[in-house]
C-alpha positions in Angstrom: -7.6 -1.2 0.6 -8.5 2.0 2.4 -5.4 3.5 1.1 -5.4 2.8 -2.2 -9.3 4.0 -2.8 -8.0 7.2 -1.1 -4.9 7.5 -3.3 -7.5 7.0 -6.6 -9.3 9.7 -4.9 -6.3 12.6 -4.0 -4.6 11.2 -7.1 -3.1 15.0 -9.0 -5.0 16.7 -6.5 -2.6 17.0 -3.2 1.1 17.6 -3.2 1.2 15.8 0.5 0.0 12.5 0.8 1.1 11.0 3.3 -0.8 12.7 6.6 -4.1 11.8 4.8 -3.0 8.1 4.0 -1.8 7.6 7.6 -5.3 9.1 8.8 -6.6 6.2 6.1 -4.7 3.6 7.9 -5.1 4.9 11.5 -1.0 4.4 11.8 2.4 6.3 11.4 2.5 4.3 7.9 0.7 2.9 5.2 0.6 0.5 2.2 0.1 1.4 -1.3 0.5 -2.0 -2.9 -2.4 -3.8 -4.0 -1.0 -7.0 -2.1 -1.6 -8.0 1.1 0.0 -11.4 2.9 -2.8 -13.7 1.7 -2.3 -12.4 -2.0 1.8 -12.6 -1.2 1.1 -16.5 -0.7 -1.0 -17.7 -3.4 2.0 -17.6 -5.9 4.8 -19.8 -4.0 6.8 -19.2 -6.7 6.9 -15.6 -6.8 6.7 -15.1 -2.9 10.1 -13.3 -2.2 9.5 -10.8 -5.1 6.4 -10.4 -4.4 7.4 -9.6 -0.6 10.1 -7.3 -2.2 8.0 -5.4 -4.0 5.4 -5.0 -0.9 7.8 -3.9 1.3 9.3 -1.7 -0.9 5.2 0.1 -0.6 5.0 0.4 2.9 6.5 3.6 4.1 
């Protein structure tokens, strides 16, 4: 969630980034969905495109 209060933060304001959110994270990536694996499993039903869409985040 680190991520995404620093993307709210730089939102408009820098051109780059990616070297500030993988500072965020403390790795060569980082995720800018809202979901995380617990969230990804409370809708069953929905899993896969949920999981889709996740990975689709993570750089």
């Amino acid at each position: 969630m680190a991520v995404l209060a620093r993307a709210t933060k730089l939102r408009g304001q820098v051109d780059n980034v990616e070297p500030a959110f993988c500072a965020v994270a403390g790795e060569h990536f980082y995720n800018t969905s809202p979901l995380d694996f617990p969230r990804l499993l409370d809708d069953p039903a929905q899993a896969a495109g949920n999981l889709r869409a996740y990975n689709d985040l993570v750089t």
